[in-house]
TITORVO-498864 format. One line per field, with one value per residue (C-alpha): z, y negated, x negated. Coordinates in steps of 0.02 Angstrom, whole numbers, m for minus. Example, Ala and Ser with C-alpha at 12.3 -4.5 7.8 and 13.67 -1.06 7.14 Angstrom:
pz = [390 | 357]
py = [225 | 53]
px = [m615 | m684]
END
This chain:
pz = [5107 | 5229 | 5357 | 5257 | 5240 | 5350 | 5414 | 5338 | 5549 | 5585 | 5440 | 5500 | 5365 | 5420 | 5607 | 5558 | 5441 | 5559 | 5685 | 5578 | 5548 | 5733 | 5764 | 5617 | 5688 | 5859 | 5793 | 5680 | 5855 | 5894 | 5708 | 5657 | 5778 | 5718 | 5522 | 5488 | 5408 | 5480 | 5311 | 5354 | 5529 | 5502 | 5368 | 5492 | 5633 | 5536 | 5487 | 5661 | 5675 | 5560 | 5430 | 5291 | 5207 | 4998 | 4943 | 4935 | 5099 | 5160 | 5071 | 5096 | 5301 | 5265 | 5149 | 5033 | 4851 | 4760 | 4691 | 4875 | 4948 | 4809 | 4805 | 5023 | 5016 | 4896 | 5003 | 5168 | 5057 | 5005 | 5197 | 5233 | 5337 | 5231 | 5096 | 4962 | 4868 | 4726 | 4787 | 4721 | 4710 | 4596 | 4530 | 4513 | 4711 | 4802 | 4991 | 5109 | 5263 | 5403 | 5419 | 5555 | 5568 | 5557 | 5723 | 5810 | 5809 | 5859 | 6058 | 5993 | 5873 | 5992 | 6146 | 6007 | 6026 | 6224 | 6192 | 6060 | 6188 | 6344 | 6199 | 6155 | 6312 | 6292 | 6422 | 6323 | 6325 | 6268 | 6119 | 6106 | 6062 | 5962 | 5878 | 5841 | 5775 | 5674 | 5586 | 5578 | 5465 | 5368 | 5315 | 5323 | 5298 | 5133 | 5085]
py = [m3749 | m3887 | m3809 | m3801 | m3987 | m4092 | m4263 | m4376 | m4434 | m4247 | m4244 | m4257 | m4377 | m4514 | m4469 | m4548 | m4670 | m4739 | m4750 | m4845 | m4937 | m4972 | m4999 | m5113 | m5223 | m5224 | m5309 | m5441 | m5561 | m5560 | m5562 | m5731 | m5833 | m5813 | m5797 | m5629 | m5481 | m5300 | m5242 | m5405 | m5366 | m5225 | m5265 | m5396 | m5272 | m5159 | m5276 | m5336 | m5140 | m5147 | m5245 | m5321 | m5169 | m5124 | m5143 | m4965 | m4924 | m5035 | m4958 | m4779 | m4842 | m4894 | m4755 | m4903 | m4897 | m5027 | m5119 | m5134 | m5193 | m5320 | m5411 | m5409 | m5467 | m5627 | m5680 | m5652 | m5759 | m5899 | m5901 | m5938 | m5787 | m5667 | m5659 | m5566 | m5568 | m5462 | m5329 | m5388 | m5214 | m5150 | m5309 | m5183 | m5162 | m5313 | m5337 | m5414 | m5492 | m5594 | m5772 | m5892 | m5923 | m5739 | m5716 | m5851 | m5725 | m5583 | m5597 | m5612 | m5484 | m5341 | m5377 | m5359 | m5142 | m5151 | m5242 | m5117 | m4987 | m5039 | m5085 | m4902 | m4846 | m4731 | m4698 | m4667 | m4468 | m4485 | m4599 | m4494 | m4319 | m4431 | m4485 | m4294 | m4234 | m4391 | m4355 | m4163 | m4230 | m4346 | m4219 | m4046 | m3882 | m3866 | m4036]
px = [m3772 | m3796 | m3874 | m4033 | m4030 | m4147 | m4122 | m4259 | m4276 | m4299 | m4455 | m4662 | m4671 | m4550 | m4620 | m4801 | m4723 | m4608 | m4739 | m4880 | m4757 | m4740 | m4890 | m4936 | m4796 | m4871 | m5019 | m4929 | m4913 | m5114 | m5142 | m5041 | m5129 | m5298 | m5238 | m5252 | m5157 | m5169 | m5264 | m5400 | m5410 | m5453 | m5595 | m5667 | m5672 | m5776 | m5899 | m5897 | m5949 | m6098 | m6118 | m6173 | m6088 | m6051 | m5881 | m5887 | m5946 | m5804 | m5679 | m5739 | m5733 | m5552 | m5500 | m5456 | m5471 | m5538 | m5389 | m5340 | m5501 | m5564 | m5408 | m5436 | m5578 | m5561 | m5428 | m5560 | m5693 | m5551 | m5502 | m5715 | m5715 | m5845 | m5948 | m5974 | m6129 | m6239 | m6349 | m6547 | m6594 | m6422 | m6322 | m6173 | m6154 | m6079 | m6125 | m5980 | m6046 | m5946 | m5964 | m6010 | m5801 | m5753 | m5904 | m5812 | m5671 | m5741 | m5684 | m5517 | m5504 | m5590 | m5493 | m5330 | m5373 | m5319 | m5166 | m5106 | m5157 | m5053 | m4906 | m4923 | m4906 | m5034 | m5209 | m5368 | m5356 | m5179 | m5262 | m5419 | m5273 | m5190 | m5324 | m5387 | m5212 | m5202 | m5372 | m5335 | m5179 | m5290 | m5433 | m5345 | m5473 | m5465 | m5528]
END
């Protein structure tokens, strides 16, 4: 009867949580300097992307629902590092933008993606396959 027991260490599931985990963590040094949480790095590295962006747009770049993103983003706007206005043309869409403080950040925060990548141990076709299979796992076929 044990035999068709599995390990939780031996399951796909604790393989990608355990290493977002990881990785997460890896960040957390570069992060605390200039303020930041993983969740608002990456916000202000998308809008370093593109923006001004909708809340929406944000959180659809993120895959972050709004109960996740709104509280996020007050937190950004309290810290002076975006805001978050009404849209003139549809008062029920709010536009995030960065700030002049968040721009001042922005060497900073982008050189942050090489360090995780020599932490990870990883050249960029090993990250561009991981990448793939990651995304294959995150939008299977029959979505």
């Amino acid at each position: 009867m044990t035999s068709n027991r599995k390990r939780v260490g031996t399951q796909l599931s604790f393989s990608l949580y355990a290493a977002a985990n990881r990785v997460v963590r890896l960040h957390k040094p570069f992060l605390e300097p200039l303020g930041l949480t993983f969740p608002q790095y990456l916000v202000i590295l998308e809008l370093l992307n593109g923006s001004p962006l909708s809340v929406g747009a944000l959180g659809t770049c993120l895959a972050m629902d709004a109960g996740t993103i709104t509280p996020l983003l007050k937190r950004l706007e309290a810290a002076g590092l975006v805001t978050r206005t009404r849209d003139p043309a549809d008062e029920r869409r709010v536009i995030v933008d960065l700030t002049a403080k968040s721009r001042l950040l922005e060497a900073d925060i982008r050189g942050i993606t090489s360090k995780i990548r020599s932490a990870c141990q990883l050249d960029e076709l090993g990250i561009d396959e991981l990448r793939h299979t990651l995304d294959a796992l995150g939008h299977p076929a029959t979505d």
